[in-house]
The first five atom37 places (N, CA, C, CB, O) and aatype in JSON, in Angstrom:
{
  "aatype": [20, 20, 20, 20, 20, 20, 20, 20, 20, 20, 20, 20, 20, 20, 20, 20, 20, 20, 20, 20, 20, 20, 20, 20, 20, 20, 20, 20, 20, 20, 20, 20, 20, 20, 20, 20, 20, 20, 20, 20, 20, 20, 20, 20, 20, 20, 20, 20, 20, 20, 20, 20, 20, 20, 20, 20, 20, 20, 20, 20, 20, 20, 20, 20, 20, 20, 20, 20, 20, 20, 20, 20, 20, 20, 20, 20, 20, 20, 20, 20, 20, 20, 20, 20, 20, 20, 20, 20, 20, 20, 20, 20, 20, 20, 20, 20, 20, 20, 20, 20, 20, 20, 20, 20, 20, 20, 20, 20, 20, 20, 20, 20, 20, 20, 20],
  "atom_mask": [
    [1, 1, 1, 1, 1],
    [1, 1, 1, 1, 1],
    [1, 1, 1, 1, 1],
    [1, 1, 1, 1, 1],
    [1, 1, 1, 1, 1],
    [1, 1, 1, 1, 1],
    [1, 1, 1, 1, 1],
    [1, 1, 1, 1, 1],
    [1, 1, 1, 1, 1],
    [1, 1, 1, 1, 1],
    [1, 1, 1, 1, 1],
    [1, 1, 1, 1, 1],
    [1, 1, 1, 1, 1],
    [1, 1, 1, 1, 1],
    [1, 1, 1, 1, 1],
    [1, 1, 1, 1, 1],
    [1, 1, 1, 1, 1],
    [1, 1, 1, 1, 1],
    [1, 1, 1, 1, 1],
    [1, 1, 1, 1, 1],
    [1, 1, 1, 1, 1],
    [1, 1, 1, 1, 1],
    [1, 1, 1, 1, 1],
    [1, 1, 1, 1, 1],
    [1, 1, 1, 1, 1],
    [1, 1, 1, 1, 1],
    [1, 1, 1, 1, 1],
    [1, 1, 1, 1, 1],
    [1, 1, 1, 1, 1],
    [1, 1, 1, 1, 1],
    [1, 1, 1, 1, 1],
    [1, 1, 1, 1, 1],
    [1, 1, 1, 1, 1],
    [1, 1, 1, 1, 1],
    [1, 1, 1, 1, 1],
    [1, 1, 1, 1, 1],
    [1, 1, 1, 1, 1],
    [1, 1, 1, 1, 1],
    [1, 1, 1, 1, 1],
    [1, 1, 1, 1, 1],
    [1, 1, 1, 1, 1],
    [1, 1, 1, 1, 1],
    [1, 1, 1, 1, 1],
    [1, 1, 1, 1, 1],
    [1, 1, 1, 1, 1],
    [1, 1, 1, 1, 1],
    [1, 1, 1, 1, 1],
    [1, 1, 1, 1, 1],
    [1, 1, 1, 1, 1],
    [1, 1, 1, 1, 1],
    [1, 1, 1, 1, 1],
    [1, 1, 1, 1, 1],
    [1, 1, 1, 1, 1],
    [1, 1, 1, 1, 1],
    [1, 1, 1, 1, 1],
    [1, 1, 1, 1, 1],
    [1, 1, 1, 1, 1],
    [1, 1, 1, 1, 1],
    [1, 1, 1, 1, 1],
    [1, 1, 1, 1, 1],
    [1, 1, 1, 1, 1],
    [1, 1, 1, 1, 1],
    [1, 1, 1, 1, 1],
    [1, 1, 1, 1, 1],
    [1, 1, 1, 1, 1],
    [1, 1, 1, 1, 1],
    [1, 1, 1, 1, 1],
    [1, 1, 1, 1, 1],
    [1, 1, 1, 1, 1],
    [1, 1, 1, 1, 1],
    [1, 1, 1, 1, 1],
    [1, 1, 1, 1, 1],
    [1, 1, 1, 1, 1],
    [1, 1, 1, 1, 1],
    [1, 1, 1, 1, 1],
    [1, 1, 1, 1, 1],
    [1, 1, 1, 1, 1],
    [1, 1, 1, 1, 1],
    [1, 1, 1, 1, 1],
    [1, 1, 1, 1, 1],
    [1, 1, 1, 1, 1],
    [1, 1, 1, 1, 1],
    [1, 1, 1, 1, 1],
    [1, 1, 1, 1, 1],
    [1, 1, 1, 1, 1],
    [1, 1, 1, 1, 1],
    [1, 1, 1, 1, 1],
    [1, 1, 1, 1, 1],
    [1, 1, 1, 1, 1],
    [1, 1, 1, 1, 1],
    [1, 1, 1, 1, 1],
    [1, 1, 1, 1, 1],
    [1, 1, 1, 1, 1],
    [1, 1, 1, 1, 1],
    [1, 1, 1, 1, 1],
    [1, 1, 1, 1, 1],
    [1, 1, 1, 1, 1],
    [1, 1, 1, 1, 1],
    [1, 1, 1, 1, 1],
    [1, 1, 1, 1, 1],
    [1, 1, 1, 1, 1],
    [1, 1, 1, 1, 1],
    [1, 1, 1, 1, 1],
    [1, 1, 1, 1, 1],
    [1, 1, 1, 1, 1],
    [1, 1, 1, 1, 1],
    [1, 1, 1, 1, 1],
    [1, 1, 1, 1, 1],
    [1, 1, 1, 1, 1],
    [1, 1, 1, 1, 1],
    [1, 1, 1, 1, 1],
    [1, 1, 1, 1, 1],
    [1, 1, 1, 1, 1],
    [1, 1, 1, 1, 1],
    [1, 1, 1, 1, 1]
  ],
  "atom_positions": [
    [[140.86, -18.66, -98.89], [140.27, -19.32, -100.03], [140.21, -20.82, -99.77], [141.06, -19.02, -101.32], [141.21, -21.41, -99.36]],
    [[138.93, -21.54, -100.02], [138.94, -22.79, -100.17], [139.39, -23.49, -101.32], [137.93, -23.08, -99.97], [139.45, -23.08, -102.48]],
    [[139.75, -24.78, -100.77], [140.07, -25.44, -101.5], [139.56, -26.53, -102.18], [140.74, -25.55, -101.16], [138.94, -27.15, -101.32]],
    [[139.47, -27.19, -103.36], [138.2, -28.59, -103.43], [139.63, -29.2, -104.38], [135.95, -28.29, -104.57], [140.43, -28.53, -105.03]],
    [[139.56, -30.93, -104.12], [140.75, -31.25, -104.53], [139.68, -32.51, -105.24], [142.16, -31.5, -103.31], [138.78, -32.89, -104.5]],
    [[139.79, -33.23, -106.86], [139.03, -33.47, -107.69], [140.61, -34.82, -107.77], [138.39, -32.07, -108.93], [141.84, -34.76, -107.71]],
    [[139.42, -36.05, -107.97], [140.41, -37.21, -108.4], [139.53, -37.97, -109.41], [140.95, -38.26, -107.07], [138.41, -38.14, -108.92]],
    [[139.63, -38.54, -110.76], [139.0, -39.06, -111.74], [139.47, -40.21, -111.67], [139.07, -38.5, -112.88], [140.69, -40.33, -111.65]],
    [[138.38, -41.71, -111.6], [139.26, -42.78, -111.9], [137.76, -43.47, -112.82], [140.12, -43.75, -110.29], [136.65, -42.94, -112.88]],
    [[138.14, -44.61, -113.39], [137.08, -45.24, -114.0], [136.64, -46.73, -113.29], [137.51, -45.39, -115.5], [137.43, -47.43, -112.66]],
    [[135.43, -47.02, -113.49], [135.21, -48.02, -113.08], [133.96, -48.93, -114.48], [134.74, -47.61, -111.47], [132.83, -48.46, -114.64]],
    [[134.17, -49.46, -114.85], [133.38, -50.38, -116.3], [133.51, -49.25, -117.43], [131.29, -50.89, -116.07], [132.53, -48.93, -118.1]],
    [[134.75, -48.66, -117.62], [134.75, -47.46, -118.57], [133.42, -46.24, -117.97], [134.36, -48.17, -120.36], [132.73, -45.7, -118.84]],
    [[133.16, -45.86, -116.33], [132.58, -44.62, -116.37], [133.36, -44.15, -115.6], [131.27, -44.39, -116.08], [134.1, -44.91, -114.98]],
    [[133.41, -42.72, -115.43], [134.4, -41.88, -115.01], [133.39, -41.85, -113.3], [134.67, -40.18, -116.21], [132.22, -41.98, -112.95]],
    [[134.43, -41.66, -112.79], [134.26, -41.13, -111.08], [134.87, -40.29, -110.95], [134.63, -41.89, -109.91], [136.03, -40.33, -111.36]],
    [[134.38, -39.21, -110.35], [134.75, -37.53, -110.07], [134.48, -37.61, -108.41], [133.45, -36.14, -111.06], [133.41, -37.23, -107.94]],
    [[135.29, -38.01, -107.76], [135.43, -38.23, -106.61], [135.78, -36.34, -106.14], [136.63, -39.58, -106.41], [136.54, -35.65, -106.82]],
    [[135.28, -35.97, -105.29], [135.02, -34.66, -104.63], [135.61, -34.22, -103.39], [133.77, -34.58, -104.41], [134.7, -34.35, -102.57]],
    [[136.86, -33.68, -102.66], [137.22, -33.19, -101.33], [137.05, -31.98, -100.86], [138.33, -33.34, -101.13], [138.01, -31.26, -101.16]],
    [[136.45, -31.59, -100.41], [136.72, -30.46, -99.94], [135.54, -29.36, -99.22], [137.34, -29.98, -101.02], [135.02, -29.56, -98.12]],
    [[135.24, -28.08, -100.17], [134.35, -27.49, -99.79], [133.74, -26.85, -101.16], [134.79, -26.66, -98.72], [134.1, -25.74, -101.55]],
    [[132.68, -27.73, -101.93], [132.27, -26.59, -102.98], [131.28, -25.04, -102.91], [131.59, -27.39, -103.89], [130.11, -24.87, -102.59]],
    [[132.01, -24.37, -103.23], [131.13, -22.8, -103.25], [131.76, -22.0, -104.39], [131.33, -21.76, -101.65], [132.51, -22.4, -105.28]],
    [[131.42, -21.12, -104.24], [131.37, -19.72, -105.56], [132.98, -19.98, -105.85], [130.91, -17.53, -104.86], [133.13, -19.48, -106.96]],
    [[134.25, -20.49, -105.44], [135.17, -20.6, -106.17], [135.64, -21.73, -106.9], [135.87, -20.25, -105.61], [136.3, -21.75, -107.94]],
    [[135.34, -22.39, -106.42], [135.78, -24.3, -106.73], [134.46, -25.13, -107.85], [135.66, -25.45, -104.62], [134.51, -26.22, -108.43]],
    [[133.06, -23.8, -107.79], [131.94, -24.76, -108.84], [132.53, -24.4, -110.03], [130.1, -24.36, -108.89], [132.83, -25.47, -110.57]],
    [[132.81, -23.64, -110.63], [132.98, -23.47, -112.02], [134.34, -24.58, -112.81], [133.32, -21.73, -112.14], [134.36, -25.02, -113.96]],
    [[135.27, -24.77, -111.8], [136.12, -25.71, -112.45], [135.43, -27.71, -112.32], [137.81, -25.36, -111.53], [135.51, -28.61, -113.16]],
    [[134.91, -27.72, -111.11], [134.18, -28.78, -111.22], [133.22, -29.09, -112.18], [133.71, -28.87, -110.28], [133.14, -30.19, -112.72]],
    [[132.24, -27.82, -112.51], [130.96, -27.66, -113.53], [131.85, -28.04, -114.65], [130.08, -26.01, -113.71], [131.4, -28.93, -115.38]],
    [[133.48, -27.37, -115.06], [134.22, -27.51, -116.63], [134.25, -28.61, -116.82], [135.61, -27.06, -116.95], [133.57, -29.13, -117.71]],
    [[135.24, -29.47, -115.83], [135.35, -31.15, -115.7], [134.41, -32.11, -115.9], [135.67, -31.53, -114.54], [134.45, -33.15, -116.56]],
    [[133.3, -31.48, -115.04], [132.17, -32.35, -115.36], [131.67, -32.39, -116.82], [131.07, -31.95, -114.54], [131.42, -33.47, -117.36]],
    [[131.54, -31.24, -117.42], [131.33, -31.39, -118.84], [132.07, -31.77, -120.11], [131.02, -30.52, -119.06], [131.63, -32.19, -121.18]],
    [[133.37, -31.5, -119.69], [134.62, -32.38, -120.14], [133.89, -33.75, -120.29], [136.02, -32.43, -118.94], [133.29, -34.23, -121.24]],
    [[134.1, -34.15, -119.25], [134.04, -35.55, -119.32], [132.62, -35.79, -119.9], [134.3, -36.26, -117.9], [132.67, -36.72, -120.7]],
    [[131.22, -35.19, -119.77], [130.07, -35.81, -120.65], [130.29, -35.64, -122.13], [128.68, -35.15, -120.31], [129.82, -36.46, -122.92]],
    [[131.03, -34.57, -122.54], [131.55, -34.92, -123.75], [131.97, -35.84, -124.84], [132.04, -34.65, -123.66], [131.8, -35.78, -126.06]],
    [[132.58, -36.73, -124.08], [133.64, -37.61, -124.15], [132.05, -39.06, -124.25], [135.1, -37.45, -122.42], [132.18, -40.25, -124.51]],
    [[131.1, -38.5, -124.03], [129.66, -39.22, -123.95], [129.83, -40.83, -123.93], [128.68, -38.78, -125.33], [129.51, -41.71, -124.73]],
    [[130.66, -40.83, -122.3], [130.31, -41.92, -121.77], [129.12, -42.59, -120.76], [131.19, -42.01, -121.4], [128.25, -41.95, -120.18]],
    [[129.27, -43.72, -120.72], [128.08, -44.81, -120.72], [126.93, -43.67, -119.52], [128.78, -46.88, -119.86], [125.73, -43.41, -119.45]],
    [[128.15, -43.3, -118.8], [127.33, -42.99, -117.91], [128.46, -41.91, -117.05], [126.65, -44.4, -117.14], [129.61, -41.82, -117.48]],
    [[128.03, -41.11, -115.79], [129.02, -39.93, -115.1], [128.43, -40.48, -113.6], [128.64, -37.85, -115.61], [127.32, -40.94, -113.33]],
    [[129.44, -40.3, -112.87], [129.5, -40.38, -111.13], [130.32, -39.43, -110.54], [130.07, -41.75, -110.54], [131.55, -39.43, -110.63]],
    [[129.36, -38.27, -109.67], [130.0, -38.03, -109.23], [130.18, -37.98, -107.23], [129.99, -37.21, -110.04], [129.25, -37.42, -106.65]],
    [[131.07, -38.42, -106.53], [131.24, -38.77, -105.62], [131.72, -37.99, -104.54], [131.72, -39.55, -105.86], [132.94, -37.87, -104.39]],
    [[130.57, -37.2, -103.43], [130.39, -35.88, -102.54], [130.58, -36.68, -101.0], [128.58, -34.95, -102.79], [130.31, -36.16, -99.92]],
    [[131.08, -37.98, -101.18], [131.14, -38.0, -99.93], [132.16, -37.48, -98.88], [131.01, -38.99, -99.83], [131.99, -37.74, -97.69]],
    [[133.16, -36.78, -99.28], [134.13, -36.07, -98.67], [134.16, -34.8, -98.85], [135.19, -36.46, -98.94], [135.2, -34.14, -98.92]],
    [[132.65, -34.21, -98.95], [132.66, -32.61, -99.03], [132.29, -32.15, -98.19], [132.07, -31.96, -99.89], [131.11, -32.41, -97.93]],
    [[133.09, -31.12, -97.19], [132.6, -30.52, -96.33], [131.56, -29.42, -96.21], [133.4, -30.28, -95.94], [130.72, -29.34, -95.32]],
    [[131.72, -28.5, -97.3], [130.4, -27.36, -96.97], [130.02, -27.87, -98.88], [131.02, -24.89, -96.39], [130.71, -28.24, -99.83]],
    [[128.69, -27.62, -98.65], [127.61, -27.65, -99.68], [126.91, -26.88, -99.93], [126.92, -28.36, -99.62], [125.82, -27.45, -100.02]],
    [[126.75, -25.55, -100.18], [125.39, -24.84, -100.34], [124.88, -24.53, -101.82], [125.48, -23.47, -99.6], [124.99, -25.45, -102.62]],
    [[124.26, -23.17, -102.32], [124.12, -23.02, -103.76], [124.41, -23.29, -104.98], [124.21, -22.44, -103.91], [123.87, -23.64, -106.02]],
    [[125.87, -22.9, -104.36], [126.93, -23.57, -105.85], [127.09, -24.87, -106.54], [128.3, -23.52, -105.59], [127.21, -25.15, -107.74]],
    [[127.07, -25.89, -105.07], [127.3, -26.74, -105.47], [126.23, -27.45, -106.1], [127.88, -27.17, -104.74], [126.29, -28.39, -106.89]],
    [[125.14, -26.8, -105.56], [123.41, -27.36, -106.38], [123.26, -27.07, -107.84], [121.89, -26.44, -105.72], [122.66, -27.7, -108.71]],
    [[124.08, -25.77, -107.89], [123.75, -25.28, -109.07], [124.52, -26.12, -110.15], [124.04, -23.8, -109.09], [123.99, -26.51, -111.19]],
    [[126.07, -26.42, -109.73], [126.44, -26.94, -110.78], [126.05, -28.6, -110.78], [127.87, -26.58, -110.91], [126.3, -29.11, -111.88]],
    [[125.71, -29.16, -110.18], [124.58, -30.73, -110.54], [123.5, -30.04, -110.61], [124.33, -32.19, -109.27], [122.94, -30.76, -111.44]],
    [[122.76, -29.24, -110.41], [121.36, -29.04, -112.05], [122.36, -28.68, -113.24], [119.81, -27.18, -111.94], [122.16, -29.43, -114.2]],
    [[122.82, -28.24, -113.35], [123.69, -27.59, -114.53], [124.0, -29.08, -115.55], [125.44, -26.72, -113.79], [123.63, -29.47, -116.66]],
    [[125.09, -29.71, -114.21], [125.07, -31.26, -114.9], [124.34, -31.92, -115.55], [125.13, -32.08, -114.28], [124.55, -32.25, -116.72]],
    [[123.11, -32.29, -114.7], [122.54, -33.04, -114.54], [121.57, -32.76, -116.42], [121.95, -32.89, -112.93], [121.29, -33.61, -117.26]],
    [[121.4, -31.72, -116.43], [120.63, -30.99, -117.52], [121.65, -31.27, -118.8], [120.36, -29.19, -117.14], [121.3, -31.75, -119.88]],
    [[122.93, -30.87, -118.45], [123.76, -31.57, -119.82], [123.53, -33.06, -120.13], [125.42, -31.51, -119.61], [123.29, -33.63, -121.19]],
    [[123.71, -33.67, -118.4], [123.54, -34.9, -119.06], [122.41, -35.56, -120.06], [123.59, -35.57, -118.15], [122.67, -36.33, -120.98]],
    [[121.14, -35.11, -119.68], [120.18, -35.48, -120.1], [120.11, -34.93, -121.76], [119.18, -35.06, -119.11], [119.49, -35.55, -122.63]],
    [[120.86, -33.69, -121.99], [120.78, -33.39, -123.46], [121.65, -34.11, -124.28], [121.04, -32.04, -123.73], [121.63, -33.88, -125.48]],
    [[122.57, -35.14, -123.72], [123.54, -35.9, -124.33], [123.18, -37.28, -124.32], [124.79, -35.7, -123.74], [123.6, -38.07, -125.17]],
    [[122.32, -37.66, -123.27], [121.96, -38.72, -123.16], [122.4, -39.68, -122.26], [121.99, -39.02, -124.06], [122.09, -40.87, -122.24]],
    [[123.4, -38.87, -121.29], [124.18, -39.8, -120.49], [124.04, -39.87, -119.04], [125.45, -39.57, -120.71], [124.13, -38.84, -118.37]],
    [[123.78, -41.3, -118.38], [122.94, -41.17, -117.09], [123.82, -40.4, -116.11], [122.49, -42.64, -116.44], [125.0, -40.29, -116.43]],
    [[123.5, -39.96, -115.21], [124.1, -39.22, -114.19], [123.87, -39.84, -112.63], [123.51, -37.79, -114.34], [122.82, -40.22, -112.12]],
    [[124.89, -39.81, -112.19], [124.27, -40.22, -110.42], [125.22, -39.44, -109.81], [124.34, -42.08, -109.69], [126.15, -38.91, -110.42]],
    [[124.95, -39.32, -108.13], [125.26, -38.48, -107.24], [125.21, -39.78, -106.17], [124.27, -37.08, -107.11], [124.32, -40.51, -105.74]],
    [[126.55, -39.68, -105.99], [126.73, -40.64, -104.63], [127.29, -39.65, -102.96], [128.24, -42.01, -105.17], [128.28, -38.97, -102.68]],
    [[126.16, -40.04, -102.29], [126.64, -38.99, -100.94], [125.82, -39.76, -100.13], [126.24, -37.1, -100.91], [124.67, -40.13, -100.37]],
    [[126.63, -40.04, -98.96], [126.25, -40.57, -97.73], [125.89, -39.56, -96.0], [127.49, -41.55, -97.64], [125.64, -39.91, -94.85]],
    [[126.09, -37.91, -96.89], [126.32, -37.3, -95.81], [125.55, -36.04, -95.65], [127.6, -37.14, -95.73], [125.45, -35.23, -96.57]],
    [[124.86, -35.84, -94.19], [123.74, -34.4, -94.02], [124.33, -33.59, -94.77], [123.48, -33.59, -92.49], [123.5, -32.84, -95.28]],
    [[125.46, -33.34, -95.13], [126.29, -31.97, -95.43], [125.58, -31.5, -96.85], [128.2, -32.25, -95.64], [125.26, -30.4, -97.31]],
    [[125.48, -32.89, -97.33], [125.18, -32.38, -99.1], [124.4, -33.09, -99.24], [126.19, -32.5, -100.39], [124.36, -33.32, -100.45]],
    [[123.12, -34.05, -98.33], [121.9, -34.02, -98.35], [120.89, -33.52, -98.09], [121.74, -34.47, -98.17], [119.92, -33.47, -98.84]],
    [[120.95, -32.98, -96.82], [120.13, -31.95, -96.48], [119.88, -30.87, -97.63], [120.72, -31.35, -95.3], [118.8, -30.47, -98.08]],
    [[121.07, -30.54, -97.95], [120.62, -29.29, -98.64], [119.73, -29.19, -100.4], [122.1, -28.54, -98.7], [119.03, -28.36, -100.98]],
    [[120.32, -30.7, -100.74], [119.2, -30.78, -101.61], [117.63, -31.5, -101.47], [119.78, -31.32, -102.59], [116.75, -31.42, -102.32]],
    [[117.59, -31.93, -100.71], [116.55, -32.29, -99.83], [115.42, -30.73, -99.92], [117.35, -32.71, -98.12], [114.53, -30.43, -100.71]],
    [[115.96, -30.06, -98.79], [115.67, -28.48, -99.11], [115.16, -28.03, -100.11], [116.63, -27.75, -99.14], [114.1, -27.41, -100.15]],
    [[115.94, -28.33, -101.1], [115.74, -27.49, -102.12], [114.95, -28.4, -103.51], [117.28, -26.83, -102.45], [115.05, -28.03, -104.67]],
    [[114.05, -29.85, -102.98], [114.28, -30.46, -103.82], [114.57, -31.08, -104.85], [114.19, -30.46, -103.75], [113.89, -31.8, -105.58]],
    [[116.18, -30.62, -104.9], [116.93, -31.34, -106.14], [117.23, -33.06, -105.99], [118.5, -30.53, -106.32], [117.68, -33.85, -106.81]],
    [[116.86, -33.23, -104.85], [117.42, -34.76, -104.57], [115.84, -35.55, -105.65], [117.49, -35.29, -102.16], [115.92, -36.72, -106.03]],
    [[114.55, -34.67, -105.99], [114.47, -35.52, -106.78], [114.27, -35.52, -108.36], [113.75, -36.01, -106.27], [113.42, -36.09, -109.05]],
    [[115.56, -34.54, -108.76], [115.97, -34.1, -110.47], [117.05, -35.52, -109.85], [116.88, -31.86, -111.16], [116.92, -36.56, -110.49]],
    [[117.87, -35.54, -108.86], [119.0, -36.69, -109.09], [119.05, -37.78, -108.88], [119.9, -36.61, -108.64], [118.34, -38.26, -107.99]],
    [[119.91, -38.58, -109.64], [119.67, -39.87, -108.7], [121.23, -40.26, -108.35], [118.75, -41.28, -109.57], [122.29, -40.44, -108.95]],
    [[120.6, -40.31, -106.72], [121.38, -40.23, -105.82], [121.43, -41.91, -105.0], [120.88, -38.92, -105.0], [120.59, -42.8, -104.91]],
    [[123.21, -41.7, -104.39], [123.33, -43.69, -104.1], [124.13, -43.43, -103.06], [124.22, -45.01, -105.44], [124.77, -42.38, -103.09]],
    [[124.25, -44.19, -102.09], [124.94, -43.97, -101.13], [126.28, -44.6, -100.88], [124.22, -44.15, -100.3], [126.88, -44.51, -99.81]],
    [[126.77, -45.35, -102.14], [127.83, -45.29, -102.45], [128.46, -45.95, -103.53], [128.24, -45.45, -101.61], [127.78, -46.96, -103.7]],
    [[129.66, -45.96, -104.6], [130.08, -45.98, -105.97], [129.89, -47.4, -106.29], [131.54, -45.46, -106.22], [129.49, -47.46, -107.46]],
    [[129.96, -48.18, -105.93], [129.38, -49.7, -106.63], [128.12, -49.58, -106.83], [129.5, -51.06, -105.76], [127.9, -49.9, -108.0]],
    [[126.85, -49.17, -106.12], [125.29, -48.79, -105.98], [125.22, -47.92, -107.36], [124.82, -47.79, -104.38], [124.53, -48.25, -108.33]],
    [[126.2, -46.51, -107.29], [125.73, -45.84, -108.3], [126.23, -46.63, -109.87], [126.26, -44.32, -108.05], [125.47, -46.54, -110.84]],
    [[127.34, -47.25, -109.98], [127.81, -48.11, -110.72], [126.87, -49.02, -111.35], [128.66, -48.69, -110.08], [126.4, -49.06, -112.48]],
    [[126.7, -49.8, -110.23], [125.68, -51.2, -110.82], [124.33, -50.51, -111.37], [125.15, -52.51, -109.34], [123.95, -51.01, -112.43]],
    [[123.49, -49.41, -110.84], [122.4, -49.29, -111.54], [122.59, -48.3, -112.28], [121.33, -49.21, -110.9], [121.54, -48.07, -112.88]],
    [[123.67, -47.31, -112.65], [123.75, -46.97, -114.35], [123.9, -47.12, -115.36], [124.07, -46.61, -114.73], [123.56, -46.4, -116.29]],
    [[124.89, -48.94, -115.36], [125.11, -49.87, -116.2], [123.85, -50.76, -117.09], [125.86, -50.65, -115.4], [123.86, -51.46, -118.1]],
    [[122.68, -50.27, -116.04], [121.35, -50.8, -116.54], [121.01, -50.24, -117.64], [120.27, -50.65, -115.69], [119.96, -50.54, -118.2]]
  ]
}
């Protein structure tokens, strides 16, 4: 069983969901909970941060559309910070890279959600 290990910190009052590991069919559904946890809470804005994920495929697409779709019914901007083929390529593929908006790293996604 894989493992995905999840760290929350804030930066201008928005949450960062910093990401390790490998998301797939066991580890999306508690990430997808968290993530909605926290849009709840309907702050300014949500980040979440894939640059330390090793495998990426379906799941993990599914739960940022999933996100991404809450966010927008709440009103709260969303970004995807990833610097890496692992979990670009694959939305690339599939083009979800352009439902997201995606930064290549947490000050970038920071400074232009604050807009």
């Amino acid at each position: 069983m894989n493992q995905i290990r999840q760290r929350t910190t804030y930066i201008q009052s928005i949450p960062i969901v910093a990401l390790t590991g490998e998301i797939d069919v066991m580890s999306s559904a508690p990430i997808t909970s968290t993530l909605f946890e926290l849009l709840g809470s309907k702050p300014p804005a949500l980040v979440v941060d894939l640059r330390e994920v090793r495998f990426f495929g379906s799941e993990g697409i599914r739960a940022l559309v999933q996100t991404q779709n809450q966010a927008d019914q709440l009103g709260v901007k969303f970004g995807v910070v990833s610097d890496t083929r692992t979990v670009l390529r694959p939305l690339e593929m599939t083009a979800v890279d352009r439902l997201l908006l995606l930064f290549a790293d947490v000050d970038d996604a920071v400074t232009a959600l604050r807009r």
